[in-house]
C-alpha positions in Angstrom: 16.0 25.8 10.9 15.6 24.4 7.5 12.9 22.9 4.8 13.8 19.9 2.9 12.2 18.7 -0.1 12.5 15.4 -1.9 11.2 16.1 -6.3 10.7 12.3 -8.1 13.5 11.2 -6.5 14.7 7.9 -7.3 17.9 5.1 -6.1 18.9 2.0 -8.1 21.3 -0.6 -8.2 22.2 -1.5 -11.8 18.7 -2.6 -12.9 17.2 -3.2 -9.6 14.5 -0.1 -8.4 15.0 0.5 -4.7 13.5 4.5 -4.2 10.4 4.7 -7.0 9.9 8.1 -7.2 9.9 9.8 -4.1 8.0 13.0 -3.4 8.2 15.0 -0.2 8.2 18.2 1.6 9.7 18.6 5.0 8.8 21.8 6.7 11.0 23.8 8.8 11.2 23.0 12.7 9.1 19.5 11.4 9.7 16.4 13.5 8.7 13.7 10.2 9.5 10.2 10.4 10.1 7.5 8.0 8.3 4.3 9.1 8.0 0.6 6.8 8.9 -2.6 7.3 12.4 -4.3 7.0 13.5 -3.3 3.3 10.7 -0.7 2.4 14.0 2.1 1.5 13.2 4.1 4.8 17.2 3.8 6.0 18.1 4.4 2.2 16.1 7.2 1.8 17.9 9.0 4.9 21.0 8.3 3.3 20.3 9.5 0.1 19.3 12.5 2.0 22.8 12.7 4.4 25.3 12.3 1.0 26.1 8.7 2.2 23.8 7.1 -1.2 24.1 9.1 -4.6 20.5 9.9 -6.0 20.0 8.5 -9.6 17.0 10.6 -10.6 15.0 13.8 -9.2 16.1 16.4 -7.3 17.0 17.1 -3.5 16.7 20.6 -2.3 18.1 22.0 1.4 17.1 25.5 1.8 15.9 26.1 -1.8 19.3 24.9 -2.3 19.7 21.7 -5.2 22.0 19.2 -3.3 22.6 16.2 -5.1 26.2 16.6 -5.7 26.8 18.6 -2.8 29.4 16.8 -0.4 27.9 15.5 2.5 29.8 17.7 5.2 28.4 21.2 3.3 24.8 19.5 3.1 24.2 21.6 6.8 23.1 17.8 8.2 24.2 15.7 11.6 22.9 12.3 11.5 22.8 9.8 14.9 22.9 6.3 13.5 21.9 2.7 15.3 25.1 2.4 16.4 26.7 4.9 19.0 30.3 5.3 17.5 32.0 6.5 19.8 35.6 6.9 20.4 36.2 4.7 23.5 39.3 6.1 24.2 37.7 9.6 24.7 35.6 11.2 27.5 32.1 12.3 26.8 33.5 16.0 26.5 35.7 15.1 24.0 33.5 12.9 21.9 30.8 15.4 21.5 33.5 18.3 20.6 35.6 15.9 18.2 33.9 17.5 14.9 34.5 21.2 16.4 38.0 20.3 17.0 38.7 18.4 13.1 37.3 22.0 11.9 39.4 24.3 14.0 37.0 25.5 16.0 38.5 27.7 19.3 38.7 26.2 22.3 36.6 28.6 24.3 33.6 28.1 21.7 34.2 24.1 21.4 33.5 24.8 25.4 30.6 26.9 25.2 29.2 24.8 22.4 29.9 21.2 24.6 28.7 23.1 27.8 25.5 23.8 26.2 24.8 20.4 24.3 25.2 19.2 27.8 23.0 21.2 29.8 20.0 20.1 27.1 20.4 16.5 27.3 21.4 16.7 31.6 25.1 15.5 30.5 26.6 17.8 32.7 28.0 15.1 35.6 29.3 12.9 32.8 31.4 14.9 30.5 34.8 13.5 32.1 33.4 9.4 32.0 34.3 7.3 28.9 31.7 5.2 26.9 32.5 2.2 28.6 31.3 3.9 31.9 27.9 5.1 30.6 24.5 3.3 30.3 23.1 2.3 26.5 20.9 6.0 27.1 23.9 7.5 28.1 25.6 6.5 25.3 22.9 7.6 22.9 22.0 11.0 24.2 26.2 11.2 23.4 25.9 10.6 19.9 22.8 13.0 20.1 25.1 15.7 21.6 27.8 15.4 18.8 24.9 16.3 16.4 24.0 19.1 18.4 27.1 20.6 19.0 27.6 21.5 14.9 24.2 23.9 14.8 23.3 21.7 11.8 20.1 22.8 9.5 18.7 19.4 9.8 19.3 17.0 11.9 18.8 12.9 10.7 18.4 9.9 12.8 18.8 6.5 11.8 16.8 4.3 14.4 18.5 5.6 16.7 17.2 3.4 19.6 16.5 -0.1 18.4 19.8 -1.0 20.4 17.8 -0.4 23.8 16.0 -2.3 26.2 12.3 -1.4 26.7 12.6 0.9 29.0 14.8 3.1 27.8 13.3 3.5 24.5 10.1 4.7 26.0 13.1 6.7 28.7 15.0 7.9 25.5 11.4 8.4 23.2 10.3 11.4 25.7 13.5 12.9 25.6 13.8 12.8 22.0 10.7 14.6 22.0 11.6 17.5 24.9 14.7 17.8 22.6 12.4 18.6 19.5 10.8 21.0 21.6 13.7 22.9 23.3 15.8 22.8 19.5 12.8 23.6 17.2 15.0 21.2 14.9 14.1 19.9 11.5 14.3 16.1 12.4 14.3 13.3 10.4 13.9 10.1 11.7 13.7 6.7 10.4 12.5 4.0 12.6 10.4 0.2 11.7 8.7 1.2 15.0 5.1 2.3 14.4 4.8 2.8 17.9 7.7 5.9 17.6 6.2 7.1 14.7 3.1 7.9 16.4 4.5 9.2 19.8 7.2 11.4 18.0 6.2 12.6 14.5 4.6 15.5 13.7 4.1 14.1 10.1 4.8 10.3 9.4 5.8 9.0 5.9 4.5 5.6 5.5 7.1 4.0 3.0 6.2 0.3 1.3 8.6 -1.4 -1.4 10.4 2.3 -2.1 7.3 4.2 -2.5 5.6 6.4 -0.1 2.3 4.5 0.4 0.5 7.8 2.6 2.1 11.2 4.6 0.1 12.6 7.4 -0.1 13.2 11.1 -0.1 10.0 13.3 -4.1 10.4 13.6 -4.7 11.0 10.1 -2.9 7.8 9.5 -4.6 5.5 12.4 -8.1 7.4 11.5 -8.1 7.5 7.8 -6.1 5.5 5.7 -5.6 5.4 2.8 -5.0 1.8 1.8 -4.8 -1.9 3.3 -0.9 -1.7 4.2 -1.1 1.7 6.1 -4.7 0.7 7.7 -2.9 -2.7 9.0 0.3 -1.6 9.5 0.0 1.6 11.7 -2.0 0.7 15.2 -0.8 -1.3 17.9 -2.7 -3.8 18.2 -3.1 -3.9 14.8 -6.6 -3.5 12.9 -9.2 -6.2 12.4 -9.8 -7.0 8.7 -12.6 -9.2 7.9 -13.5 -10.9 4.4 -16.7 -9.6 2.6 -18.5 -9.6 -0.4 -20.7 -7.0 -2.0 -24.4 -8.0 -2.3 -26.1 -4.4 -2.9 -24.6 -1.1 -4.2 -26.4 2.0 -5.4 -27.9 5.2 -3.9 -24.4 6.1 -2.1 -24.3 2.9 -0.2 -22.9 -0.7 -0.3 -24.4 -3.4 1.8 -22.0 -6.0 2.4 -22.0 -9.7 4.2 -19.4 -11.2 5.9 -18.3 -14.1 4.4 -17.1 -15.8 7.2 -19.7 -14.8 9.5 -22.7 -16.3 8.9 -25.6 -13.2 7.6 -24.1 -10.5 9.3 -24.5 -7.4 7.2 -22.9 -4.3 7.0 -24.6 -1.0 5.2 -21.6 1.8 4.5 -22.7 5.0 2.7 -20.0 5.4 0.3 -19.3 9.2 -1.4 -16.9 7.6 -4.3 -17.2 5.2 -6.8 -19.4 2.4 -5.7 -18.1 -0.7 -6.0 -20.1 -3.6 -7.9 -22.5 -6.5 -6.6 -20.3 -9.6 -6.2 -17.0 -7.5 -5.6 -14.6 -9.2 -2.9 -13.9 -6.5 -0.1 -11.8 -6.4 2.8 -13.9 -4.9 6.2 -11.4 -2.8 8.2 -12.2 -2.3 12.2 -10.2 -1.0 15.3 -10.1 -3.1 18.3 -11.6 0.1 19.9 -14.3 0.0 17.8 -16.1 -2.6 18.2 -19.9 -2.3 19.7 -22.2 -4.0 22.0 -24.4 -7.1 20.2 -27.8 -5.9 18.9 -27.1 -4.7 15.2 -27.4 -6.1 12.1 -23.2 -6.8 11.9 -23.5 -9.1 14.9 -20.3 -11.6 16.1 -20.6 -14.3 18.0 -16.6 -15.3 18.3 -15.1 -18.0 20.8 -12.6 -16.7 22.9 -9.0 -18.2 22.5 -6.7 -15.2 24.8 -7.7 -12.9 27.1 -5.0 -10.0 28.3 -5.9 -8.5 31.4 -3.6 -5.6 31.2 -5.6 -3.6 34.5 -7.6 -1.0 32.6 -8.5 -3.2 29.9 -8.3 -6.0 28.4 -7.4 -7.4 24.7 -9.9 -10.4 23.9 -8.2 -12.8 21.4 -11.2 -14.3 19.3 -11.5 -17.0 16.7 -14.5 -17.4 14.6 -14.6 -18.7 10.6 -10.9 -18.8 10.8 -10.4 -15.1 11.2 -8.6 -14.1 14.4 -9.6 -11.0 16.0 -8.9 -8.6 18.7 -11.1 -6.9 20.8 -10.7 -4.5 23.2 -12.9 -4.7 26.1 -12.9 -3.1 29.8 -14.1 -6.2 31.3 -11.3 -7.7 34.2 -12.8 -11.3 34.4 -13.3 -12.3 31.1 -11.5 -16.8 31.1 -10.3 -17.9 27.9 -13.2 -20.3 27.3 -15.4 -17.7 27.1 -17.8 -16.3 24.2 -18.2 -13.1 23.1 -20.6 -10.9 20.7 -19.8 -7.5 19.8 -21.0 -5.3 16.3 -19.3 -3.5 14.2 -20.4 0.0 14.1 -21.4 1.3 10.9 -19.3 4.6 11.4 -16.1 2.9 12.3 -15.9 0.3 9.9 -13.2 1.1 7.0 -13.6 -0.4 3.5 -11.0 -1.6 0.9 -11.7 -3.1 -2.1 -9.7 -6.1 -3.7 -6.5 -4.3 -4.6 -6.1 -2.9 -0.8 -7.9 1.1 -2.4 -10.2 2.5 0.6 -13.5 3.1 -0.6 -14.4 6.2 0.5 
């Protein structure tokens, strides 16, 4: 398989900035995802990437290979988009060896080729069925065998499975990765779905208003990010932030209260720039995370939801107007309850007023 590397690449429309400078290595055999919310450039990016968008600064290299004006069938790419596409009118076998057939391909190697595409996404019994006689992960794992069937260098997917129930994403997310694993594929895939991102990527871009706000592994991301947006937006449930203001810093340290909560204090040794006395800061904390009362960062919070989901539970609390969730392995907890935790000093993530981790 095949690297891929994005240099200050950049999209607009007339006047309007929609890619900002894009910078990014993808690794050969990589599984990397694109993640952001709804209009973040993720879906653009992908087809900038596929020929589909024309790039209107930088540089994108397949191969070592410079590719921006390179038509999109010699790029060495298959893309599986949102929607299936497929030709009701044909059978599964001929759907997935339509592209062999457009180039002249033999028929004995379209066979081979269709046979094989098959046997890796357990297609076999269906090959003769139309769409209309398939399942929505049927369906899908079609579209993913007309990718496979062209050998392609890199292969791009384009949420490929927001059109499915529940289920079958979680069905379709494990076979997306055996697939990764059998292939050893260069995969793209863009999804708004943190939860894929972390299950499937072996690197995650986190994109936010067409600029890559931090790349790394799915734990690097939920263990250490970089800013606000990532911190909040990767994590399901999400992360706790809590309002807080500066009232010591020096000797590697800031000690800051919570505004909200009373004199609760929280000391975090800092290795960076300290931040100065009176600074507004934003206290970051997994739903994980949170301790047992006794420390100095005590919360006493008023229970509004509990979520008994068997092996634990998600507390809903309430308490100076900021809502938080806490997990807890407690199976009777009511909803007019009370509950103190801490915040560990370890676990606590700070972010000063511009959304910047203080490190």
């Amino acid at each position: 398989m095949t690297s891929l590397s994005l240099k200050g690449v950049r999209k607009s429309y007339g006047n309007l900035p929609v890619i900002k400078g894009v910078d990014l290595t993808v690794e050969s055999r990589e599984f990397v995802v694109f993640v952001g919310p709804s209009g973040c450039g993720k879906s653009t990016l992908l087809r900038m990437i596929a020929g589909l968008e024309s790039i209107t600064a930088g540089d994108l290299e397949i191969g070592g290979k410079r590719m921006n004006d390179v038509d999109p069938s010699k790029r060495g790419i298959a893309m599986v988009f949102q929607s299936y596409a497929l030709y009701p009118h044909m059978t599964v076998r001929e759907n997935m060896g339509f592209a062999l057939r457009f180039a002249g391909k033999p028929k004995d190697e379209i066979a081979r080729q269709v046979n094989e595409a098959a046997r890796i996404l357990e297609l076999g019994p269906l090959l003769d069925r139309l769409p209309a006689q398939l399942s929505g992960g049927q369906r899908q794992r079609v579209a993913i065998g007309r990718a496979i069937v062209r050998h392609p260098d890199v292969f791009l997917f384009d949420e490929p499975l927001s059109n499915l129930d529940a289920e079958l994403r979680v069905h379709m997310r494990i076979e997306l990765a055996r697939l990764h694993r059998e292939l050893q594929a260069t995969i793209i895939y863009v999804t708004h779905d943190q939860v894929e991102a972390m299950t499937l990527a072996d690197k995650i871009v986190v994109l936010r208003e067409g600029e890559v706000a931090q790349v790394g592994t799915p734990l690097q991301l939920y263990d250490d990010p970089d800013n606000l947006f990532v911190a909040g937006f990767i994590g399901s449930p999400k992360m706790n932030f809590l309002a807080g203001e500066v009232v010591e810093a020096g000797a590697g340290s800031a000690t800051v209260a919570l505004v909200n909560h009373g004199g609760a204090r929280l000391a975090k040794p800092l290795s960076g720039p300290l931040p100065e006395t009176g600074d507004a800061v934003t206290i970051g904390i997994r739903p994980e995370h949170f301790g047992e009362a006794g420390a100095s960062t005590d919360l006493s919070l008023a229970v509004d939801v509990a979520e008994h989901l068997g092996s634990t539970t998600f507390v809903y609390a309430n308490a100076g107007g900021e809502r938080l969730i806490i997990e807890r392995e407690e199976r009777h907890m009511g909803d007019s309850d009370t509950i103190a935790v801490s915040i560990p000093i370890e676990a606590a993530l700070l972010f000063d007023a511009a959304g910047k981790r203080l490190r």
